[in-house]
C-alpha positions in Angstrom: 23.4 -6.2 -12.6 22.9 -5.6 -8.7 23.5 -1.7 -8.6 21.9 -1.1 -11.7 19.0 -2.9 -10.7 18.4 -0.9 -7.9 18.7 2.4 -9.3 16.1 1.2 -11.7 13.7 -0.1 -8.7 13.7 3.3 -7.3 13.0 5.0 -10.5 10.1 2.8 -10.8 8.7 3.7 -7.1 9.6 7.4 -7.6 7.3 7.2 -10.7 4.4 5.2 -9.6 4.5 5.3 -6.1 5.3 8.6 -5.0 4.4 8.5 -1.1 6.3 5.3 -0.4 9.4 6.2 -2.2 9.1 9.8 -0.3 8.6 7.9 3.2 11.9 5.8 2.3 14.2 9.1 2.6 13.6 8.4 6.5 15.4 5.4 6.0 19.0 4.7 6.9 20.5 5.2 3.3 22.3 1.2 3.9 18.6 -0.1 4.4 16.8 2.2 1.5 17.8 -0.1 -1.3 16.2 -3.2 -0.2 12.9 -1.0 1.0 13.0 0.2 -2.3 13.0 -3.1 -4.3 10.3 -4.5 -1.7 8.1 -1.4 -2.8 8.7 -1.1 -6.3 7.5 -4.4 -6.5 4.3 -3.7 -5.1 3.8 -0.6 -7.3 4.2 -2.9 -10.4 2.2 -5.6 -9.4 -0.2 -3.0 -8.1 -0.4 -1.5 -11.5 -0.5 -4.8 -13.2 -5.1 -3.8 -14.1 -4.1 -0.8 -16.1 -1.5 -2.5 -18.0 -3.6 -5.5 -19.8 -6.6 -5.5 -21.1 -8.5 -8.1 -18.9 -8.1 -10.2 -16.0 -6.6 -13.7 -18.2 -3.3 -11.4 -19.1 -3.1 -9.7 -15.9 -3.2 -13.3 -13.8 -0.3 -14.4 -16.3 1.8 -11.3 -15.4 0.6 -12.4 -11.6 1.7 -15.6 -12.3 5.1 -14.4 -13.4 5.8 -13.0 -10.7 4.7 -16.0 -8.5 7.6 -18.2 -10.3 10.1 -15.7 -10.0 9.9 -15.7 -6.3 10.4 -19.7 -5.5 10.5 -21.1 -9.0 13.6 -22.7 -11.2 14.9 -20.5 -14.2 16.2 -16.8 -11.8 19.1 -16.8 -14.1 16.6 -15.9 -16.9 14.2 -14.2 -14.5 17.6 -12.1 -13.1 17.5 -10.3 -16.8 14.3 -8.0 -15.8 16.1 -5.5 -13.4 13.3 -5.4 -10.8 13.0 -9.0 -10.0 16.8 -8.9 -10.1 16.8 -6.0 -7.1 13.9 -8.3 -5.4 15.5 -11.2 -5.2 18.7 -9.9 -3.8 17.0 -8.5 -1.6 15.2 -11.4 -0.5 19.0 -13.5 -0.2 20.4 -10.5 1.7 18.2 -10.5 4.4 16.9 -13.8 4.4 13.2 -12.6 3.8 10.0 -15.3 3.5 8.9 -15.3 -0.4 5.8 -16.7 0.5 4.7 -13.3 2.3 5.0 -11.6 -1.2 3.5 -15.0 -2.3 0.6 -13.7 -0.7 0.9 -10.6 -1.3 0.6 -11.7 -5.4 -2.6 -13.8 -4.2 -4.4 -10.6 -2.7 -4.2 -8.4 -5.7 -5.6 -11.2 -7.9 -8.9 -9.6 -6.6 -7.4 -6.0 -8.2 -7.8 -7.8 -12.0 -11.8 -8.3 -11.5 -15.2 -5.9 -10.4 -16.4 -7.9 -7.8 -17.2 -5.2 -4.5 -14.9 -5.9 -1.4 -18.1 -7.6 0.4 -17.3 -6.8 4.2 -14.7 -4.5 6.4 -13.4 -7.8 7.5 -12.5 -8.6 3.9 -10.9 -5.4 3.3 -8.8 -6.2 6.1 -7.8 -9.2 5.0 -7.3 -7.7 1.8 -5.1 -4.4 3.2 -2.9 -7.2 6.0 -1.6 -8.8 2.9 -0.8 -6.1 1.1 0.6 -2.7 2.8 0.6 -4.4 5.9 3.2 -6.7 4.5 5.5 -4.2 2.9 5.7 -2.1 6.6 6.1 -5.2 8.2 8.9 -6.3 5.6 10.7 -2.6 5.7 10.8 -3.2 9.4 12.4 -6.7 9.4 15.2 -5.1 6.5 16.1 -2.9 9.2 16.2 -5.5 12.0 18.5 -7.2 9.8 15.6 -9.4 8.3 14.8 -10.8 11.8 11.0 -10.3 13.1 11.1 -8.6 16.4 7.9 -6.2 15.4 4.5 -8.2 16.3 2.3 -6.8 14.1 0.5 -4.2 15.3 1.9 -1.2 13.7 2.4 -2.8 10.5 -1.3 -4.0 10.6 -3.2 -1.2 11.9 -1.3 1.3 9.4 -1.3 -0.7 6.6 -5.4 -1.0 7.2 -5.3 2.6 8.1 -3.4 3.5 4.7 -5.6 1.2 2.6 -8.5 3.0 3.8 -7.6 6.2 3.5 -6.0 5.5 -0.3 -9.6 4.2 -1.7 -11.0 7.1 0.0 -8.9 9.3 -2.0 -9.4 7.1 -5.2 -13.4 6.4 -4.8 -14.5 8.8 -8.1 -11.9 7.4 -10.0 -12.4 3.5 -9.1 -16.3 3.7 -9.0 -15.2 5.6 -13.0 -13.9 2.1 -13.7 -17.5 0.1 -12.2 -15.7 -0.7 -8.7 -16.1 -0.9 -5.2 -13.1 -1.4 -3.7 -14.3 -0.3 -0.3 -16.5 -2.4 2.2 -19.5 -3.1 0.2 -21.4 -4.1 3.3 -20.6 -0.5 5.0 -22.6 1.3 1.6 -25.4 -1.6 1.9 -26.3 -0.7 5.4 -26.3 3.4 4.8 -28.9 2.4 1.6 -26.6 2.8 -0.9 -26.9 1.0 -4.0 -24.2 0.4 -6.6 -26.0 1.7 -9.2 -25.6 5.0 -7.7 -22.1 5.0 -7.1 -21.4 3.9 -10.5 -23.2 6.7 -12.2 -21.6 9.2 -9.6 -25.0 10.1 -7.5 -24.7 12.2 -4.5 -26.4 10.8 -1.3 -26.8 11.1 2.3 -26.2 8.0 2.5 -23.3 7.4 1.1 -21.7 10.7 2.9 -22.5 8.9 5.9 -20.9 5.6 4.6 -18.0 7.2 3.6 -17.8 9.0 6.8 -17.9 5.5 8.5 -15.1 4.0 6.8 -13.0 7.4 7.3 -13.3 7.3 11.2 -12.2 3.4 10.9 -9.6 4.8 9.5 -8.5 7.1 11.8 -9.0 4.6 14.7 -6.1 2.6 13.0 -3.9 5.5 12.7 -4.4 6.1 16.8 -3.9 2.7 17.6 -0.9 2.6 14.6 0.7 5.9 16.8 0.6 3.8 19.8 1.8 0.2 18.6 4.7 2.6 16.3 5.3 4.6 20.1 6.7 0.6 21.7 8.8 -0.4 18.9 12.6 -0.3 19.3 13.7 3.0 17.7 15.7 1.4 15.2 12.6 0.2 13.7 10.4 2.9 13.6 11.8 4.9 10.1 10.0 1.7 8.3 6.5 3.3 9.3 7.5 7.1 8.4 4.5 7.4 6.2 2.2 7.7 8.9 2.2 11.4 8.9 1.4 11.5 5.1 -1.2 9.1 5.6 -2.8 11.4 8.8 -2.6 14.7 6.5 -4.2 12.7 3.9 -7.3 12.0 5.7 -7.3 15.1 7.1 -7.7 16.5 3.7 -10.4 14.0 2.9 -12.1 15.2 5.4 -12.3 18.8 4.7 -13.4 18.2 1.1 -15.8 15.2 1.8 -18.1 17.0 0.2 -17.6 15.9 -2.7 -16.5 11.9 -2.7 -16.1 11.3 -6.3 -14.0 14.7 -7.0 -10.0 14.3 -6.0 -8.9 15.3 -3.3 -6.3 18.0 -2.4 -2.7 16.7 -1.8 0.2 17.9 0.0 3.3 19.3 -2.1 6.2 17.0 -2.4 8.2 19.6 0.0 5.3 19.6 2.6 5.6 15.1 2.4 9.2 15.4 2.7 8.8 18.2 5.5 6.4 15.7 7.2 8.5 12.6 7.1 11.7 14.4 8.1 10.0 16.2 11.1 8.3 12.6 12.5 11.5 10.8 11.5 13.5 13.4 13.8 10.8 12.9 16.5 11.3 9.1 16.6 15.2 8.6 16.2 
């Protein structure tokens, strides 16, 4: 089922996850598979809250996944073609379950409405998460060995948490969220009330504004920890220039926080990706 299985894992990331499966093209094509499955099962899990209708469902899909990865029974868990890629891709490169264990753990707090309290939270929250999968996609190309310390995988996977909730405020504070630092809003006199019923502040433009220069002081620091690594390893972090136009964007229409931003084209991604990849090879 292997090579089935992994054409279906990158359907699934070009459907739901378009910028990761766009920064995977940078990747040697004998590394993209197993990138691919690592991704593809974030996007799922990721998307487990707009699948079910309420947290009890969506911890038992969680909870699924949690067996698959160290529990008895794979034969049976082999038939869904997604864990099957995952898996395999976990043997082939000899990669740590329990990272994605944690990884499951983290986005337990996607099923709920509690506000992310604190910045220190969110980076908790962000380290398991993207942090993991760059940190993952970088071992997969060292062979599954850890010779990356952390650094870039850390600051760009805050920096691309950060700068995806800013992108998605409107729509999550739509749903009666606050998936950004809570504490961040508290000090600029925000109240959730506001944000929930979509009012327009000062201070919550300088809140926002806050969290987006955080933001860009992990993508400097990102640039620099990406600029050490061994060559080999730096295609696993080729989504840093999406992320940089991305905020860039956010910036110029900050003007109104709970409207969508603009988005690059596919072609200008691609364009992006290919031109830092060529820079970095």
């Amino acid at each position: 089922m292997t090579i089935d299985s992994f054409a279906y894992a990158a359907q699934v990331l070009r459907e739901s996850d378009r910028d990761r499966y766009l920064s995977t093209l940078a990747l040697p094509a004998a590394k993209r598979d197993g990138v691919t499955a690592i991704y593809a099962f974030n996007a799922d899990v990721a998307a487990i809250r707009e699948r079910v209708s309420g947290p009890a469902p969506g911890e038992i899909r969680l909870q699924w996944w949690n067996d698959a990865l160290t529990g008895d029974g794979h034969g049976a868990v082999r038939q869904n073609p997604l864990a099957d890629a995952l898996l395999t891709t976990l043997d082939r490169y000899a990669l740590p379950p329990g990272t994605l264990q944690r990884l499951i753990g983290a986005r337990r707090f996607d099923l709920y409405d509690d506000p992310m309290p604190d910045l220190e939270t969110f980076e908790g929250y962000a380290g398991e998460t993207a942090s993991t999968l760059l940190q993952l996609s970088a071992m997969i190309l060292n062979e599954g060995l850890t010779v990356e310390p952390g650094d870039a995988a850390g600051h760009l996977g805050v920096a691309q948490a950060l700068v995806g909730h800013l992108r998605a405020f409107g729509f999550v504070a739509s749903q009666g969220r606050i998936m950004l630092p809570w504490s961040i809003f508290e000090a600029n006199g925000v109240r959730e009330g506001e944000i929930f019923s979509g009012q327009d502040s000062d201070g919550l433009h300088e809140a926002l504004a806050q969290i987006a220069e955080l933001a860009s002081e992990h993508l400097a620091q990102a640039r620099r920890a990406i600029a050490a690594l061994p060559r080999g390893l730096r295609p696993a972090f080729a989504i840093l220039p999406v992320i940089e136009a991305q905020l860039q964007l956010w910036n110029r229409d900050s003007s109104s926080p709970f409207s969508a931003p603009d988005d690059d084209p596919d072609w200008r991604k691609i364009a992006r990706v290919s031109w830092w990849a060529w820079r970095n090879r």
